[in-house]
N, C-alpha and C positions, 0 to 999 in steps of 0.2 A: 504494500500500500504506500503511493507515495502521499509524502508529506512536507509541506513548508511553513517554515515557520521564521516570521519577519522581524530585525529589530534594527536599532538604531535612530527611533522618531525620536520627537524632542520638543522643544518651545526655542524658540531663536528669534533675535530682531531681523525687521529685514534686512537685507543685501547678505544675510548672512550664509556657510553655508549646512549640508549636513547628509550624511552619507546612507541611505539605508542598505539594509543586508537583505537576504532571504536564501535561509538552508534547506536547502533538500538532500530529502532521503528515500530511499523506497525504488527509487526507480530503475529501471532494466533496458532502457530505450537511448540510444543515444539519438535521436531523429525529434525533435521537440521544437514548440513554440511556448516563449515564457515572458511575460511582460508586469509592466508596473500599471496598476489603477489607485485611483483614488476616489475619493466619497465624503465632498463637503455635508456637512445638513442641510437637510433640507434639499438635496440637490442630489440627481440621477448618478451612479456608477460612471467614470470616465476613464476609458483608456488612454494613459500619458507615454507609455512606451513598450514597444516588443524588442524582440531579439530570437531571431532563428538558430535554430546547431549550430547555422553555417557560420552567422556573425552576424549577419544580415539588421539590420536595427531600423527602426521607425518611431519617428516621434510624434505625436502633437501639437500642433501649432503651439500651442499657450506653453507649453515648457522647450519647443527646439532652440539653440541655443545654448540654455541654462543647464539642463538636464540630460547626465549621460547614463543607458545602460550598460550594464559589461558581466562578467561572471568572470569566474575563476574556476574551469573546469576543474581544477587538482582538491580546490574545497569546496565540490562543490555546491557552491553559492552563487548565487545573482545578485546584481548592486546597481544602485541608483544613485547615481553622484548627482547633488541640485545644489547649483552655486545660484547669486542673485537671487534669493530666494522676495516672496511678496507675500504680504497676507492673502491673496486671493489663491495662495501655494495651501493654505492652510486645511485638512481633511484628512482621513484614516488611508492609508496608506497598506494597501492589497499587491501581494504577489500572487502570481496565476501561473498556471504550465498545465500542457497539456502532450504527452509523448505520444510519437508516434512509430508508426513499423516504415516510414519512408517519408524521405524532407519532405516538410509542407512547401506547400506550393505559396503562400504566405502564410503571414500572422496579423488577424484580424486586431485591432484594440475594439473587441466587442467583448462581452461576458460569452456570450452563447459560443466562444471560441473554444475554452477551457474549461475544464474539469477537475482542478483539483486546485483549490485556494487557501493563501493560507490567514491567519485569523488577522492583519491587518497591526499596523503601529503607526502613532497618533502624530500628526507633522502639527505643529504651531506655530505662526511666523507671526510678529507683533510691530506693528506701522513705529 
């Protein structure tokens, strides 16, 4: 059963910055799509970034720029470097993947892409 599990949120001024993590475990697949979302209140699920096996990455408009994804296949982990952060940055903070038996063809930032999520860590950015 795969599992992730996110940390590194935090409370920060803005322009500040801050790095999130997320470890997985569980899985068998090296063929995968994994991204970062987030979830203001009051405000729908948003996909801010993917990352394919291959490397492949897509952003966002509202964080390209600022926000980079990466992993460390050796730990591995997935990570979301956000420099320039803003309070409009501010919302819980979801890792997603979903493996497969052959490269996807892409990696949607939709929910209905992934399957296996992990509980989410809280980003605070303060004006």
């Amino acid at each position: 059963q795969v599992q992730l599990v996110e940390s590194g949120g935090g409370s920060v001024q803005a322009g500040r910055s801050l790095r999130l993590s997320c470890a997985a475990s569980g899985y068998t697949s090296s063929r995968y799509c994994m991204a970062w979302f987030r979830q203001a209140p009051g405000k729908e699920r948003e996909g801010v970034a993917t990352i394919r096996s291959d490397g492949y990455t897509t952003y966002s408009d509202s964080v390209k720029g600022r926000f980079t994804i990466s992993e460390d296949n050796a730990k591995n982990t997935l990570y979301l470097q956000m420099v320039s952060l803003k309070p409009e940055d501010t919302a819980l903070y979801y890792c997603a993947a979903r493996f497969r038996s052959v490269l996807p063809a892409t990696c949607a930032a939709s929910e209905w892409h992934y399957n296996t999520w992990g509980q989410g860590t809280q980003v605070t950015v303060s004006s």
